[in-house]
Residue, then its C-alpha position, 0 to 999 in steps of 0.5 A: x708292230x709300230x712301235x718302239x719296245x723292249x727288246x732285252x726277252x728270251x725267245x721263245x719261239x724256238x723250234x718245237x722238237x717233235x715237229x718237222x719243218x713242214x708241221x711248223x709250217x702249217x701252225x705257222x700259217x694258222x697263227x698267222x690267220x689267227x691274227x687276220x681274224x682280229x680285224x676282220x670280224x668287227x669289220x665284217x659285222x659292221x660293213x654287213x649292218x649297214x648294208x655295204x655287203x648288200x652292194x655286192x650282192x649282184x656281183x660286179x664292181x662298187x666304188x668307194x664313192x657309191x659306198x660311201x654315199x649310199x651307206x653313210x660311212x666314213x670314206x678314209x676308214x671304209x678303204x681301210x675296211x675293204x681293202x682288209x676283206x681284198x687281202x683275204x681274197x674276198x674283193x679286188x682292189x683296183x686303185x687308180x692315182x690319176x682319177x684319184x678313184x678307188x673300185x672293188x670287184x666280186x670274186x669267186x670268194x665273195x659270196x661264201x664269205x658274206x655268207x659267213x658273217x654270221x659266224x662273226x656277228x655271233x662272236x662279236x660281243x665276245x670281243x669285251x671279254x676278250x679285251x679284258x681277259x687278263x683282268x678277268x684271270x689275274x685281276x680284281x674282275x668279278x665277271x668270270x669269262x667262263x660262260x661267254x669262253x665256253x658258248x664261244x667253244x661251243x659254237x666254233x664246234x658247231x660251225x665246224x661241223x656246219x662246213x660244205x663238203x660239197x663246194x670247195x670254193x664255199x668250205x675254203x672260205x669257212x674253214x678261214x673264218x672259223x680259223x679266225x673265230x679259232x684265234x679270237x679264243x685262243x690269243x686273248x687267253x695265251x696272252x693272258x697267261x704269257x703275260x702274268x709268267x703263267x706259261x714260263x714253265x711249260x715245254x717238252x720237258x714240262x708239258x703239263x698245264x694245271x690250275x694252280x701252275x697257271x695261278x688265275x683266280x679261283x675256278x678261272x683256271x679250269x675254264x682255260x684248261x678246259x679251252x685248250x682240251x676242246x680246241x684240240x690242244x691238249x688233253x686231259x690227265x689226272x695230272x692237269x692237261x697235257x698239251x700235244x705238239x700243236x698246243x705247245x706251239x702255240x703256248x711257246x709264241x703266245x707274244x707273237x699275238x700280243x700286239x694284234x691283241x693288244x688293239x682289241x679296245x680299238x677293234x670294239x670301236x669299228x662300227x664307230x669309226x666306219x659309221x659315226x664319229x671317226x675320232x671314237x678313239x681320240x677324243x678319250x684320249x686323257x693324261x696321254x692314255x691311249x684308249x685304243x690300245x692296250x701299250x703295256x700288252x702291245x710292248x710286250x708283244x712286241x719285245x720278242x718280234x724284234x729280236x730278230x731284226x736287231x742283228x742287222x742293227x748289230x752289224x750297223x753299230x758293229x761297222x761303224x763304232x770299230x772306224x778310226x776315232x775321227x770316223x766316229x759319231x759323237x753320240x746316238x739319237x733314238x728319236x721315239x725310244x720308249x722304254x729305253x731298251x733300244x739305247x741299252x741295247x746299242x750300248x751293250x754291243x758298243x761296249x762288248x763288240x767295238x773298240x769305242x768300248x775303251x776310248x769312252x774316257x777320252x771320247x765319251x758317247x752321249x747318249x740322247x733318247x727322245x720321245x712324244x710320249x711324258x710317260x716312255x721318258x719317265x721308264x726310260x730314264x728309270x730304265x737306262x739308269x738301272x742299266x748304268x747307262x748314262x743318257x739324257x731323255x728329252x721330249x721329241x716329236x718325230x714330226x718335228x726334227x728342227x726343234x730336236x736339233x735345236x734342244x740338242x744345240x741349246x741344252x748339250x751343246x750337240x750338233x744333230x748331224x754329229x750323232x748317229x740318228x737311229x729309230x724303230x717303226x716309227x716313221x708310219x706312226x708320224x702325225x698327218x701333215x696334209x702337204x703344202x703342195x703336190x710336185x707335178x707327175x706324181x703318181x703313187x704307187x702305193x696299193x694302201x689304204x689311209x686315213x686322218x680321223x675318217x678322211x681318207x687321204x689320196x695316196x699321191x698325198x700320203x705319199x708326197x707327205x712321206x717325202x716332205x717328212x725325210x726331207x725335214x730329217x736329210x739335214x738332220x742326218x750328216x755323214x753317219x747317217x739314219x739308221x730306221x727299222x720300219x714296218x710295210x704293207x704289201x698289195x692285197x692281191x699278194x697278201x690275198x694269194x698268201x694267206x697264211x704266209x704273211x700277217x700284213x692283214x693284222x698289220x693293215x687292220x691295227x695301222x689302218x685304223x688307228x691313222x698309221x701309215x704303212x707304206x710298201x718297202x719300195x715305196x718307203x725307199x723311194x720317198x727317201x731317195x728322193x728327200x735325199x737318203x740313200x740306202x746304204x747297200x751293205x745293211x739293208x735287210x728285209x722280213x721275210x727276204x722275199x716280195x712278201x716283207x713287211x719289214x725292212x732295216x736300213x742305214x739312209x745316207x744323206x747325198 
């Protein structure tokens, strides 16, 4: 969830009519597993090939370093793998910022869970035709997916039936893989069809599923048909599948998958960023393609996700653009805009709930979007102006915000700190820029796990880079301030006494990988404190509102 992206979708995540709050629960905490699954079945198989596991095997406590060495890997993307299997509770992390050494521990769990990976070693080739599942259903692919869906289908059925009914410890541990393998089945297919509209129809009112409503290729479309009545989602009529209640959950939420998903030409290359070139995913990188992530996927995706967290936005913009005229600011920057949905958004509750709506003759709003990326500028220019939105899109680096304010003061005549600075999950995404020094006593306290093309950086570093990034915008920022959503990881003792409460170990595995720094929200707000932004208190929020967030909305004020 990294990224900037459209916005303006219906939710359709909406309660399911028959289900109680307790039943929503639990479908919730299987999704969420569903997602954890994407990033540790390739890593999984890849630390068991190369013998990393094998330096558990009498229990105990490893280093990084000894992992590392013994096993020929890439150290920044090996802490990233391990901290993964921590969050799910297979290993303790234990990080120590002085000696700048990191540690992992056995626990009860460790055992059954290495134990299981032969689950995941004989699921993993089904990642290609998961990965190109859409193209197999709706796309010129000759390949039909049904034989390698249906053996997938048939040994989850088997592994099911496989688990320990005498030591609970053992079946806690393959009932959460088997979930996972449940989630590599099931995502790629509803993101499929959620994407192609195939699923538009489908509700209580209309809870049938046929081959000719889902629209796939011919013969394609009973194979999903069949997948749903097998993984006990619906069942077969003489009018097509009926989905149950468990089924239309899943069907309703199919773009709460979509990002995870979305990193599956990643999620192929594991093994080639643990152990071989640890810039698998960039040195393909050609015309501004991205190899590693499918980015039309990963905005749909997370188009809906977002919506819940613009109402803080909404109450931002609503504030500041009811003031006097003279407390305004003069326009609005989105550095990293995408598509522009962010931008049309702001302007239609600028329009529709402040009272800027009717001075914009006498003060009109400028209306700047920047992004790294020639082909986001393109749809957003195209996109702002089908909304009659007038606004300048302009090439932007979020690493860099001197030469942002210099284009604006050059080309329009705008002052950065005159306008009202906003972003969206994008300051983790910044380009690394080791730092020209670390200020004295620093100690991080950040429990993540980050690398730079398989280097794996200190966190006292990674840190001391966040806060020379804010200190680069402080300037920048002026009297209305940054308004900046942004995505955090939590420790992974948390995350691995709430699996299912939580999805940080997707977030962790997509971000980790791909060189994103996710940082704890405390952590976050205190680089930015000492680069000089203060929260303002009014406006800040968090996803969930608990220790457990791994999303917040702020409003920064330079001091």
């Amino acid at each position: 969830m990294s990224d900037n992206t459209a916005i303006k979708r219906a939710n359709t995540a909406t309660a399911c009519g028959n289900l109680g709050r307790r039943q929503q629960s639990v479908l919730r905490s299987r999704l969420f597993r569903h997602l954890d699954g994407f990033p540790i079945a390739p890593t999984m198989v890849s630390l068991k090939s190369h013998g990393v596991l094998d330096l558990f095997a009498k229990g105990g406590t490893v280093s990084l370093d000894d992992i590392t060495s013994q096993c020929q890997g890439n150290e920044g993307y090996l802490q990233v793998a391990l901290r993964l299997l921590c969050s799910q509770g297979w290993l303790v992390q234990d990080i120590n910022p002085i000696k700048d050494t990191v540690r992992y521990t056995t626990t009860n769990h460790t055992t059954a869970a290495f134990e299981a990976t032969k689950a995941y070693e004989d699921s993993i080739d089904y990642l290609g035709v998961a990965a190109n599942m859409h193209h197999y259903l709706f796309g010129g692919a000759t390949v039909n997916p049904q034989q390698e869906l249906t053996l997938m289908l048939e040994r989850h059925a088997e592994y099911w039936g496989m688990i320990s009914g005498d030591d609970l410890e053992t079946s806690i541990v393959q009932k959460q893989v088997l979930i996972h393998l449940e989630g590599m089945i099931l995502a790629p297919v509803l993101v499929a069809l959620g994407m192609n509209g195939a699923l538009l129809h489908c509700s209580h009112d209309s809870p049938i599923l046929t081959s000719d409503s889902l629209s796939c290729h011919p013969g394609r479309g009973q194979t999903v048909l069949d997948m749903f009545s097998q993984l006990n989602l619906g069942r077969m009529t003489p009018k097509g599948t009926l989905l149950n209640e468990k089924g239309l959950f899943f069907v309703k939420r199919a773009a709460a998958y979509g990002v995870t998903v979305s990193y599956l030409p990643m999620f192929q290359k594991i093994e080639e960023l643990l152990f071989g070139n640890p810039r698998a995913i960039w040195d393909t990188h050609l015309n501004g393609y991205e190899s590693h992530v499918d980015r039309k996927m990963n905005v749909w995706g997370s188009g809906g996700a977002h919506q819940n967290y613009f109402r803080k936005v909404d109450e931002v913009i609503e504030d500041i653009f009811n003031r006097p005229i003279d407390q305004q600011p003069s326009g609005i920057a989105d550095m990293g805009c995408g598509d522009g949905s962010l931008l049309a958004h702001i302007f239609d509750v600028i329009w529709h709930k402040t009272k800027r709506a009717g001075l914009l003759e006498q003060h009109p709003l400028f209306i700047i979007g920047s992004d790294y990326n020639q082909a986001a500028i393109e749809v957003a220019k195209e996109n702002l102006s089908k909304a009659d939105i007038w606004a300048n899109v302009i090439f932007g680096d979020i690493g860099d915000p001197t030469q942002f304010a210099t284009h604006l003061k050059d080309e329009y005549n705008l002052l950065a700190h005159d306008l009202l600075n906003v972003r969206s999950f994008l300051d983790h995404n910044r380009q690394y820029e080791p730092p020209a020094c670390i200020e004295a006593g620093r100690i991080s306290r950040s429990s993540g796990a980050f690398a730079y093309r398989g280097q794996r950086i200190n966190n006292n570093v990674l840190e001391q880079n966040l806060v020379d990034h804010f200190r680069k915008w402080a300037p920048l920022v002026g009297k209305f301030g940054l308004l900046v959503l942004e995505l955090h990881t939590i420790p992974p003792k948390l995350a691995a006494l709430n699996i299912g409460r939580t999805n940080v170990t997707a977030y962790d595995g997509t971000h980790g990988y791909s060189d994103q720094y996710i940082v704890e929200q405390e952590v976050f707000l205190s680089a930015a404190k000492e680069a000089g932004l203060t929260p303002d208190n009014r406006f800040g929020a968090r996803y969930p509102d608990s220790d457990l967030a791994t999303v917040t909305v702020n409003l920064l004020h330079a001091a």
